[in-house]
C-alpha positions in Angstrom: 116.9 159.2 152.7 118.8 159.1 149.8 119.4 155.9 146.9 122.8 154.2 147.9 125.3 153.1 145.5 124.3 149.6 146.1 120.6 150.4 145.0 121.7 152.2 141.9 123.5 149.4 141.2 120.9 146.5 142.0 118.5 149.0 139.3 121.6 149.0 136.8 121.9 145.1 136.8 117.9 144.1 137.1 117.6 146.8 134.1 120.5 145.1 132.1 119.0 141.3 132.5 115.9 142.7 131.4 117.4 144.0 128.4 119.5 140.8 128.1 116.7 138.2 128.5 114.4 140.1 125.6 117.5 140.3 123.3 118.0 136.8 124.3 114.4 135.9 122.8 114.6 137.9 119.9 117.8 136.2 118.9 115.9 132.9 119.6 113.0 133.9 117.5 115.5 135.3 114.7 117.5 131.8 115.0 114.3 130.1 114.5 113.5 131.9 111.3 117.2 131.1 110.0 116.9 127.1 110.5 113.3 127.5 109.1 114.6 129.1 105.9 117.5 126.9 106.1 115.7 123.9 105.9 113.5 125.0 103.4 116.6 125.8 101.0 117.4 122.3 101.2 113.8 121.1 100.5 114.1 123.3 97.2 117.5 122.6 96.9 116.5 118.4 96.8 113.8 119.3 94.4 116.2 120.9 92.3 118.1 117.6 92.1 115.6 115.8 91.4 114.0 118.1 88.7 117.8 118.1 87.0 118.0 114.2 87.0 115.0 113.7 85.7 115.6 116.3 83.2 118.4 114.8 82.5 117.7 111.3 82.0 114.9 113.3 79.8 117.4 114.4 77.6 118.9 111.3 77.5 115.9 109.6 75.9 116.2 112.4 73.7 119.6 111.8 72.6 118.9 107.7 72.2 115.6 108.3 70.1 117.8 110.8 67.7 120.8 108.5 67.4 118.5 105.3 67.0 116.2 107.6 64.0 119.5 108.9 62.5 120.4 105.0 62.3 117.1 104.0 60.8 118.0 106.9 57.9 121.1 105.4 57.4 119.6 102.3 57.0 116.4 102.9 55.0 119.5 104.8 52.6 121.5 101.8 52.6 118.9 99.9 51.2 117.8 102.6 48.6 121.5 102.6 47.5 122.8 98.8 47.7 119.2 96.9 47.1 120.0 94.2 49.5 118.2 90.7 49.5 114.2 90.5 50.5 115.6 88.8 53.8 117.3 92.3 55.1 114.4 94.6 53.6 111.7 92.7 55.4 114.1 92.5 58.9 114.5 96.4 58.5 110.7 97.2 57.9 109.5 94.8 60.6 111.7 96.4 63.2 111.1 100.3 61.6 107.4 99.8 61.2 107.5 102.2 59.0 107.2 99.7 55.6 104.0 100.1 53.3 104.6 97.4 50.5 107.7 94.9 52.0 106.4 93.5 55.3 105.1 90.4 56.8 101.5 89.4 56.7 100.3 90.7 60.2 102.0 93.8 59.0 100.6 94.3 55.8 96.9 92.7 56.2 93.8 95.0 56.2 95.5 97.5 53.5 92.5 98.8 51.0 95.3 98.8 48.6 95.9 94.8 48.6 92.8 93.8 47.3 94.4 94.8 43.6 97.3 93.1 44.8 95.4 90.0 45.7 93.0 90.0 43.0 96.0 90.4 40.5 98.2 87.0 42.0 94.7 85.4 41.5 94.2 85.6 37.9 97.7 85.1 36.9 98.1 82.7 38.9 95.1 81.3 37.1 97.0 81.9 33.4 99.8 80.1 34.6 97.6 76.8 35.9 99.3 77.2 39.4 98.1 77.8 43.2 98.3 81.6 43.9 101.0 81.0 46.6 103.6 79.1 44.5 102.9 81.7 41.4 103.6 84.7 44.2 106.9 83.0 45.7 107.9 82.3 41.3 107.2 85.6 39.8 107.3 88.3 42.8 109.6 87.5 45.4 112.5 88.9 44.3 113.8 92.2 46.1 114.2 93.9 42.7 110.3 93.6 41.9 108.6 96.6 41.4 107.2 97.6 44.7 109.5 95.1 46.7 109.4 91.3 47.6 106.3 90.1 47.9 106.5 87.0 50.9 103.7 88.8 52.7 101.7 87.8 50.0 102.0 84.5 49.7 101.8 84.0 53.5 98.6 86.1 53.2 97.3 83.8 50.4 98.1 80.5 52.7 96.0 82.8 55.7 93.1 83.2 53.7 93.0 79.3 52.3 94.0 77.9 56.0 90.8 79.4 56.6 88.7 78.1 54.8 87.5 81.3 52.8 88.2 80.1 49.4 85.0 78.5 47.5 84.7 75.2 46.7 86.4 75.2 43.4 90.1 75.0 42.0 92.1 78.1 43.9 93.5 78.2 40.6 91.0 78.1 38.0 89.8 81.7 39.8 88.0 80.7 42.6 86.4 83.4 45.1 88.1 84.4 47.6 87.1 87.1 50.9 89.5 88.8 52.4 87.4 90.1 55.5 89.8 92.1 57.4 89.8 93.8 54.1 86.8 95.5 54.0 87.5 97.4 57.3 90.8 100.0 55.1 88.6 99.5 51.8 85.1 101.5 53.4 86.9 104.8 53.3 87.8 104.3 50.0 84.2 103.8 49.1 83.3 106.8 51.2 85.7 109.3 48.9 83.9 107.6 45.9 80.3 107.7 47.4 78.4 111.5 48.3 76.2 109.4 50.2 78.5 108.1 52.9 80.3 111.6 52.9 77.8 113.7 54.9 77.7 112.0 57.9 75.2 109.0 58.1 75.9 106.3 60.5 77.9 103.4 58.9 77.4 100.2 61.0 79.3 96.9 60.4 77.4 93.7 60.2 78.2 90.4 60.2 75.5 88.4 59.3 73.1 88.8 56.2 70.2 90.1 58.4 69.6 91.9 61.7 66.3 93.9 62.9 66.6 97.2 64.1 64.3 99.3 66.5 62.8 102.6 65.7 61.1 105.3 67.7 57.6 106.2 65.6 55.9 108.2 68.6 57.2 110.2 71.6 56.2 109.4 75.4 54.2 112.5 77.2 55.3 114.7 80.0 52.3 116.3 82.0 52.4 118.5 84.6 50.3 117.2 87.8 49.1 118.5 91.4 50.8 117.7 94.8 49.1 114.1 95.0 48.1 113.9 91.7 48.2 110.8 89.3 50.8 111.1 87.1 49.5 109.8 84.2 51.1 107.0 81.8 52.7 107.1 78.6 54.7 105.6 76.5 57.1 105.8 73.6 55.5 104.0 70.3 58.2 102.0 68.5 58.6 99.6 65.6 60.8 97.2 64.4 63.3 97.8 61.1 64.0 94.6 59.2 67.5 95.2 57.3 69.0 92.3 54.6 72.0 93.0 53.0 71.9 93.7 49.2 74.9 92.5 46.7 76.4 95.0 44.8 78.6 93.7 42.3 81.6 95.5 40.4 83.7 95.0 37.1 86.7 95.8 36.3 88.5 94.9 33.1 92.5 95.6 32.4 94.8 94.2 30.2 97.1 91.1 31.2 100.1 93.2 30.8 98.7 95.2 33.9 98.3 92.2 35.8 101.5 90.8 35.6 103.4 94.0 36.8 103.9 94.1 40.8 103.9 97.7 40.8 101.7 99.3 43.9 100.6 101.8 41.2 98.6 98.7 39.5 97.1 98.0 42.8 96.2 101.5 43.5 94.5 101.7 39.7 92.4 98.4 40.5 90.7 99.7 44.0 90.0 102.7 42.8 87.9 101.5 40.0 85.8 99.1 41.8 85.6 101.8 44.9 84.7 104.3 41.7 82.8 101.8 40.6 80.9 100.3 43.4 80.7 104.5 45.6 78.4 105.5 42.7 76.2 102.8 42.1 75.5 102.5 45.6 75.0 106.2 45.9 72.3 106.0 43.7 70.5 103.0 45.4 70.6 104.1 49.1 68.7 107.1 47.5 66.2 106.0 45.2 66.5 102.6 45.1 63.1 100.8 45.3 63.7 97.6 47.0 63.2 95.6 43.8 65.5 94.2 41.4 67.8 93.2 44.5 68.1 97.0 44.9 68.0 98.6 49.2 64.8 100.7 49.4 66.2 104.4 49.5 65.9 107.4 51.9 63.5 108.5 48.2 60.9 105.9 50.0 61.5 105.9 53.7 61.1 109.1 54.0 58.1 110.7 55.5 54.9 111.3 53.1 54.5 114.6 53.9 58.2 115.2 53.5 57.9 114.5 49.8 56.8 117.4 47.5 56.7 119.1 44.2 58.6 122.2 43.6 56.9 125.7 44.0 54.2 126.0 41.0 54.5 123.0 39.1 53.7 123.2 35.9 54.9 126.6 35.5 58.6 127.9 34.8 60.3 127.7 38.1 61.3 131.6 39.5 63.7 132.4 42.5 61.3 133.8 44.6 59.7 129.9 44.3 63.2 128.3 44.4 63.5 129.9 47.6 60.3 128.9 48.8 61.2 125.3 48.3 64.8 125.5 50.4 62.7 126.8 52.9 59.8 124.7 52.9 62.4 121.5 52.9 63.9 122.7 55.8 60.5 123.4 57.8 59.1 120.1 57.3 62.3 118.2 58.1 62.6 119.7 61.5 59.6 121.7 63.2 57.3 120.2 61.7 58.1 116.4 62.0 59.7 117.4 65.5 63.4 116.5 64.4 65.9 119.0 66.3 68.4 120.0 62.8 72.0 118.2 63.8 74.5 118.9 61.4 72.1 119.3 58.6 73.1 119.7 55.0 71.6 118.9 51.2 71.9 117.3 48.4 71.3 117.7 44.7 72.7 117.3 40.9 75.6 119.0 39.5 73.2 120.4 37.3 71.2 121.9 40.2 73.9 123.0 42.0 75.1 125.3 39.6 72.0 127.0 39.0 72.1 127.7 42.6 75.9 128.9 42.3 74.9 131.4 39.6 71.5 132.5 40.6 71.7 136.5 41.2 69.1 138.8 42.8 68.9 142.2 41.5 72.9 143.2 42.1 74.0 140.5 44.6 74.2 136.6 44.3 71.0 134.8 46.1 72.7 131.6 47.4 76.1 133.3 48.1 77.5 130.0 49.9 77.0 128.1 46.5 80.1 130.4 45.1 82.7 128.0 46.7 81.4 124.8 43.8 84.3 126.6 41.8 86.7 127.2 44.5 87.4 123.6 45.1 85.7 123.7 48.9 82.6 122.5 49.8 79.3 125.1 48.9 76.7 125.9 51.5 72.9 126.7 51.1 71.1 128.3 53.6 74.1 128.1 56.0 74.3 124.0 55.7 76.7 122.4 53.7 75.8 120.7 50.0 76.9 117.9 48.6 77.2 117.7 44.6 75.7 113.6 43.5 75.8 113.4 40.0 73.4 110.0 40.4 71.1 112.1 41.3 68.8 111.4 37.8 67.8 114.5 36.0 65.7 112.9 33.3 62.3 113.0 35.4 59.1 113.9 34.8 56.5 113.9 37.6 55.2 117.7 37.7 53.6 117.7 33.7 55.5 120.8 33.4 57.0 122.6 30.3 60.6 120.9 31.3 59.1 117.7 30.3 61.5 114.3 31.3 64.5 116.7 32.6 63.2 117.3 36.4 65.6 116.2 39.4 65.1 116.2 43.0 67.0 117.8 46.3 67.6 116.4 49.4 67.7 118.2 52.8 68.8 115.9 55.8 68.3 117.8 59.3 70.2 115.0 61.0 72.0 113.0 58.5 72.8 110.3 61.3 69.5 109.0 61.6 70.0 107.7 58.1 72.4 104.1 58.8 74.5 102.1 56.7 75.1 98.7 57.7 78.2 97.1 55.7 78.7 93.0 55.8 81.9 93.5 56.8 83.4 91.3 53.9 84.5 91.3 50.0 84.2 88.8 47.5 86.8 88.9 44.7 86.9 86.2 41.8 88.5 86.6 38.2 88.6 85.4 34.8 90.5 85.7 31.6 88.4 83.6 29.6 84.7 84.7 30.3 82.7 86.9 28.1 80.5 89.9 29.4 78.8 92.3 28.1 80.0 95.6 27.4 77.4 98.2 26.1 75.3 96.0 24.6 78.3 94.3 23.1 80.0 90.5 24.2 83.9 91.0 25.0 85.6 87.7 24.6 88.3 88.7 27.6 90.7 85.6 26.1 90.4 87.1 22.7 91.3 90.2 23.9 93.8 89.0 26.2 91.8 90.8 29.1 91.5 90.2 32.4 88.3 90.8 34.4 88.1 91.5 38.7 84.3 91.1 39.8 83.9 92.6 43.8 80.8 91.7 45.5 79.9 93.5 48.6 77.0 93.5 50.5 75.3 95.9 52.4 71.6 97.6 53.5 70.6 101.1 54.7 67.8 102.3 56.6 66.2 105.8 57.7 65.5 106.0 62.1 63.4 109.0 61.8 61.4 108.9 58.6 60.9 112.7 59.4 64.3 113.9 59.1 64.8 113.8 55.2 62.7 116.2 52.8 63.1 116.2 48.7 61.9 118.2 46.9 60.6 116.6 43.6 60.2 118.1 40.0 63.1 120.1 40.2 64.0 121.6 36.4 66.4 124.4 38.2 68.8 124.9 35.4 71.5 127.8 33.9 
């Protein structure tokens, strides 16, 4: 029998809800996706909003830190052009921060460059028969002084005698005064003026005159051992380094002219001479000082024994192939062989040496190739390490007997120059004097008569060597052009 009408239809309608209901979930499905995406669009879209306003309150800063340094131009110009009253400069360069020479005392304090500028209120101060204070607030407090007003000064002076750091005697017949926070901008002054402090030792503040430091002398064991086995003890040997800080004293002598002039440039000629002064004497000591005469025993005699030796074939005129034997052998017994792993190692020697080494040739090539730079205003090498030039360095020795008689020198290798330790009292004495006479050369100077001013800076300090092992010198050096 045959589909009626009514069947077909019944298949017609149950096929078209079929068809409905999927289409029905697809469009579900595809109206899922669209409020997905949609939502995420305004996540992004609330990000970007964010992102712009913080951009823009970005820019903003921007715009206020240009207008507010455009303003401080202006400023720093109107001063330069109308030289307003100390009042307004020291306003402006307390709110800039950007003054050097007219700024209040918490400002100013600790400036390398102030000792001179100290020392110098001192002695005329001391000329004049007046307290340093009242002479600095008389002579250099106006805004037209050279180098600007000076009230930092004066409130520096009452700092330094509201604590007590003046001696005993009359402030104004030249008494000693230290500046301690001072000493702290001054050091790196002393380091550009001293070889010694340049290639890398350790430089330790102190602030008493004596301290003991420990040293490693022996190494602990490691042994391999069984399952169950023992392990068997050992330890480190150690010893104990006494350091006392040494005096070092420095002169300087200008005329009174000098002195009375406010200008930085005075203040700037008076630290570098006692750092000039001061960087090379102490150069000298912390390497071959003794430990007598006041003088710190140098690295010269803290160094191991067997790290101390004569040049190749003493006796005999030095040749390269011995030269090189020596830079070699230096190297050896400052690292393998007194167990010292090389950290940032480098040398030392004499103008005079170093030279020789810049000009030595093999048959067509230079020998020390590195030492070509002493000309080229950079720093030489040797051997790959870097040297350092030390004109303190004597080269009027004679310890070999050989045909260069009293003209030998040494060099130093340090495989880890920070092992060798400075330790700076962190202070500086300065006192001054028109009317004392020194001596000169042999000769008395009469400052008064000569209407001369003298500075005296006493610093003190004290150096010691961790690892006796990781300096070598070779000694009986007559390397020469």
């Amino acid at each position: 029998m045959g589909m009626t009408q009514a069947d077909i239809a019944a298949i017609v309608r149950e096929t078209l809800d079929e068809h409905q209901q999927k289409n029905q979930g697809a469009n579900n499905e595809a109206l899922d996706e669209v409020r997905k995406t949609f939502k995420q669009l305004e996540e992004r879209q609330k990000g970007l909003e964010a992102t712009h306003e913080e951009t823009t309150d970005a820019l903003r800063e921007a715009e206020k830190f240009v207008a507010d340094l455009e303003k401080k131009s202006k400023d720093l110009q109107n001063i330069i052009d109308n030289k307003p009253q100390s009042d307004r400069v020291k306003e402006y360069y307390r709110k800039s921060g950007i003054g050097r020479f007219v700024v209040d005392a918490d400002v100013h304090k600790g400036s390398a460059l102030h000792v001179g500028r100290l020392a110098r209120a001192y002695i005329n101060a001391q000329k004049a028969n007046m307290d340093p204070k009242d002479w600095v607030l008389k002579n250099w407090c106006d805004a037209n002084t050279t180098g600007g007003s000076n009230e930092w000064l004066a409130e520096e002076i009452e700092r330094i005698q509201s604590e007590k750091a003046l001696s005993t005697g009359d402030a104004s017949q030249g008494g000693s005064f230290v500046p301690v926070d001072y000493m702290t901008d001054f050091i790196p002054l002393l380091r550009a003026a001293s070889p010694f402090r340049e290639i890398g030792v350790l430089q330790i503040p102190m602030t008493g005159a004596a301290m003991t430091i420990p040293r490693q002398t022996g190494a602990a064991t490691a042994y391999y051992v069984g399952e169950a086995g023992a392990i068997t003890p050992s330890n480190l040997t150690t010893d104990a380094v006494p350091v006392q800080t040494r005096k070092l004293a420095s002169l300087v002598v200008l005329s009174s002219e000098m002195m009375q002039d406010a200008s930085p440039a005075i203040d700037q000629i008076v630290v570098n001479d006692l750092a000039e002064q001061m960087g090379q004497r102490e150069s000298l000591a912390f390497l071959r000082g003794d430990g007598t005469a006041h003088t710190p025993l140098g690295i010269r005699y803290r160094a191991a024994a067997g790290n101390i030796f004569l040049r190749d074939t003493p006796g005999s005129a030095f040749t390269l192939d011995g030269v090189r034997n020596d830079l070699y052998d230096a190297a050896y017994r400052a690292t393998s062989l007194s167990n010292v792993a090389a950290s940032n190692p480098c040398w030392m020697g004499h103008g005079r040496t170093a030279f020789y080494l810049s000009s030595a040739q093999n048959t067509d090539t230079k020998a020390f190739p590195g030492m070509d730079m002493l000309l080229n205003n950079a720093r030489p090498t040797l051997l790959g390490a870097p040297f350092f030039q030390n004109d303190q360095i004597p080269i009027n020795l004679d310890v070999s007997g050989g045909p260069s008689g009293s003209a030998e020198s040494e060099v130093y290798f340090f495989s880890k120059p920070n092992e060798v330790a400075i330790y700076d009292r962190m202070s500086m004495e300065i006192s001054t004097s028109s009317e004392a006479t020194i001596n000169e050369g042999g000769v008395n100077l009469n400052l008064y008569q000569n209407d001369q001013v003298a500075i005296r800076a006493v610093t003190r300090h004290d150096i010691s060597l961790r690892q006796s092992g990781a300096v070598s010198v070779i000694t009986g050096v007559d390397w020469a052009v």
